[in-house]
N, C-alpha and C positions, 0 to 999 in steps of 0.2 A: 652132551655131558649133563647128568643133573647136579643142581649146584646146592648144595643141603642148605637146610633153613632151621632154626628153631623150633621144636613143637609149642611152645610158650612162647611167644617174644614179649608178653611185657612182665614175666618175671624176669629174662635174660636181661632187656633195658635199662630195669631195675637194677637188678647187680650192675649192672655193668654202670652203670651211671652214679652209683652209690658208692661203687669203688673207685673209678677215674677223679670223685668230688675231692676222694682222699689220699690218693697216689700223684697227681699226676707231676707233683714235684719231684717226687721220689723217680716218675718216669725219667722226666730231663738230667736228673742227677747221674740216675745209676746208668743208661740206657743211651742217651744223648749224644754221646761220643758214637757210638756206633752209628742211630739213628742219621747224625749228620755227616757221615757216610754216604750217604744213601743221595742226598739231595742234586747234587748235580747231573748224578746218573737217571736217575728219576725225571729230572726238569727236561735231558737232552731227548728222552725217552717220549718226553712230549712234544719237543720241538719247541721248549721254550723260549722267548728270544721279547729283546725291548720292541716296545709299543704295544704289546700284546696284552688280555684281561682275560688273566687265570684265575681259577678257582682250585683251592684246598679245601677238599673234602674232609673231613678227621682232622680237623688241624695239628692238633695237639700243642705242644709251644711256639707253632707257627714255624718250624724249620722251612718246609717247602715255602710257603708264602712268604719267608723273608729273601729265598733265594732264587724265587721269582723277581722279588722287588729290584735286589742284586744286581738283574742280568735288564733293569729297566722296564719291565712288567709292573701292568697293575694289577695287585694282588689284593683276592677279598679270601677269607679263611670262615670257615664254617665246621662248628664242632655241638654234641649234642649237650654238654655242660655247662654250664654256666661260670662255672671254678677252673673251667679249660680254658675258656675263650679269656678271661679275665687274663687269665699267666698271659697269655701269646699276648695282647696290646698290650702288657706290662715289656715282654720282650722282644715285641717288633713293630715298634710304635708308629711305624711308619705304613704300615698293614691296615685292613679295613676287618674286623672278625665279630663274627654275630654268630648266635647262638641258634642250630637248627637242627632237624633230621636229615641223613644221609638217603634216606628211604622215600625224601616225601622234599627236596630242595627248592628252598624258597625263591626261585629263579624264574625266568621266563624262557620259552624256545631259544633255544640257540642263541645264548646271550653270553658265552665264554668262547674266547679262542684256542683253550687248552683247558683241562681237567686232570689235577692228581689228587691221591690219594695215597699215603704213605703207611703204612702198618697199620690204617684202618678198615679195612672188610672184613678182616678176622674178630670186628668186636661188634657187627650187628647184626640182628637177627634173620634178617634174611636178606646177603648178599646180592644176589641176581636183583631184587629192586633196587638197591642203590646202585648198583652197575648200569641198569639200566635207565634211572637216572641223571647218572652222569654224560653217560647218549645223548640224553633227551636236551641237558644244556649245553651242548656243544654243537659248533657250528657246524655244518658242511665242511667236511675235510681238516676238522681239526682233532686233536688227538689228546686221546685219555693216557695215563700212564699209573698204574697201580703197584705198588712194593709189599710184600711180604715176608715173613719170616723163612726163610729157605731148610726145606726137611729133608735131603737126603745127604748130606753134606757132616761127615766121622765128627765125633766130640763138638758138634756146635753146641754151644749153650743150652737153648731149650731140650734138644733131643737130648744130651745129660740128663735134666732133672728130669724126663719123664721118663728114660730108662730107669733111674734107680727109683722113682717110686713103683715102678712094675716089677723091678728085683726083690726091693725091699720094703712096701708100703703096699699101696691099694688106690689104681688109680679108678677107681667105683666109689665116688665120694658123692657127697648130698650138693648138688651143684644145679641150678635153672639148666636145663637143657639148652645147647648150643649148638653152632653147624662144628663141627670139626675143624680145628683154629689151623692144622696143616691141609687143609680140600686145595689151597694152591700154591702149597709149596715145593712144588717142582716145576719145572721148566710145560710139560707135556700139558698138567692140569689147569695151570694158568692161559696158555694157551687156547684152548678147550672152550675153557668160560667165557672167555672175550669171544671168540670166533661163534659163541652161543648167542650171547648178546647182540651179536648183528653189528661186530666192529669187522672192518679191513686191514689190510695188511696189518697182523697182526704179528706183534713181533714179543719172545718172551729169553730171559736171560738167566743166567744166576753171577751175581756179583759179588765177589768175594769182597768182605767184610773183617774187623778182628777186632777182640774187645779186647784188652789189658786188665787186667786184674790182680791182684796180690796173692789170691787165695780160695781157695775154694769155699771158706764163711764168706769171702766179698761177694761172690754168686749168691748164696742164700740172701743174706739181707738185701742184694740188688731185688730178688725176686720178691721180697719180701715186701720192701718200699717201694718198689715200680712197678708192679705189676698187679693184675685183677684175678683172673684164672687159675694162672699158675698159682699168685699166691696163698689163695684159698684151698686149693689144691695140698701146698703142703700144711697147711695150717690144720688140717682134717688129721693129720698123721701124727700117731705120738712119739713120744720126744723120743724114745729109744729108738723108732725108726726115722726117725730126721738124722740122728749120729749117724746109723748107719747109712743114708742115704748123704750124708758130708762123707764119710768113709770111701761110698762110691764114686764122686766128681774130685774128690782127693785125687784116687789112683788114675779117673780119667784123663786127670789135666797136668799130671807126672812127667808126659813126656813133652809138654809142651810150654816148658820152659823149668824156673826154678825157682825156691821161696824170697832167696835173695836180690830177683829183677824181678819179678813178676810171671805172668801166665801171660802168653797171647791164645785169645777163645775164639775160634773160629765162629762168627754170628754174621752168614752171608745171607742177602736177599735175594728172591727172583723178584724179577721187573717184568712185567706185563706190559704192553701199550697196544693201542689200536688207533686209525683213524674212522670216522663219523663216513660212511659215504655220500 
């Protein structure tokens, strides 16, 4: 499989570093509930378990790394902002979190008994070396586990808002080039990559997820406050096509509940793992 890269990584960096400085509260807010979904399927995916030192690659607020600690792991969290890593020991105080690249891990050989990485490889410039990476600090026989946002899965959240900007917008917007934020959002592709990378039994899932919501505005502003890509994305778009584009996640999200309890938003992950041979 080829695993797409950036043609620029340090303007991607850039963006991307410059918007996580100023979302990532916005992430935990709007996004968190889901996110922390994710985490024990993610940690079992590793074989995570007490006495063991994991590492969180992409921290973000430290989810995985707190629910490593949880399970009696010692957990170090690594993320590329300085405004990231600060939230997470603010919210997992019990956590070890420093500020690095996913690309280039400030680690020695096989100096982790597990490696995850939750909704971060879709935000660096070139995948396959953080993945590779993550290899490289893992022992002998112990296992990586990667999460992703899941793309073939009717009315998920993201695949909304990029449908209706391709109905009714322009998703050809002035953006740093980047790998393609769905490259392992299915079962097959993520697979693929690992099995590329030079991991073993390599195991890949999709786990059903669901976001609650009031409304299809709570979508835009979620996207709006939490997110880097996407949100720039609709920010390109003018305001007559943003209604129209709320028009569109209106009628999508019709049948999937009602104004008066809320929306359930189908936002499922695939999980990826491998072991180190």
């Amino acid at each position: 499989m080829a695993i797409e890269k950036s043609n620029d990584p340090t303007a991607f960096v850039d963006f991307e570093l410059t918007g996580w400085r100023e979302n990532i509260a916005g992430y935990d807010d709007a996004f968190g509930s889901v996110s922390r979904q994710t985490v024990d399927e993610t940690l079992d995916a590793a074989n995570v378990r007490a006495g063991m030192r994991v590492l969180d690659v992409c921290t973000g607020p430290g989810m995985l790394a707190e629910g490593a600690i949880n399970r009696g792991a010692e957990a170090v969290g690594l993320d590329f902002s300085d405004a990231v890593v600060a939230l997470a020991k603010t919210r997992v105080p019990a956590g070890e979190f420093r500020q690095g690249n996913a690309q280039d891990l400030p680690f020695p050989n096989e100096s982790f008994d597990a490696v995850v990485c939750g909704y971060g490889v879709m935000h660096v410039p070139e995948p396959e070396i953080a993945m590779r990476e993550m290899r490289r600090v893992v022992r002998p026989s112990g296992r990586i586990a990667i999460s992703v946002w899941d793309s073939t899965t009717p009315n998920n959240a993201f695949g909304m808002l990029y449908a209706a900007v391709s109905a009714h917008g322009s998703l050809d917007v002035p953006l740093p080039h980047g790998p393609n934020f769905f490259q392992f959002g299915n079962e097959d592709s993520m697979a693929a990559a690992l099995s590329e990378i030079g991991f073993s039994n390599v195991k890949s899932h999709v786990f059903g997820q669901v976001w609650h919501v009031k409304s299809a505005a709570e979508i835009l502003q979620a996207i709006r406050a939490g997110t880097v890509r996407a949100r720039a994305l609709l920010a390109a778009q003018s305001d007559a096509v943003v209604d129209e584009i709320l028009n569109f996640i209106e009628g999508s999200i019709s049948g999937l509940g009602d104004p008066a309890h809320g929306f359930d938003i189908p936002l499922p992950a695939v999980i990826g793992s491998g072991s180190k041979p």
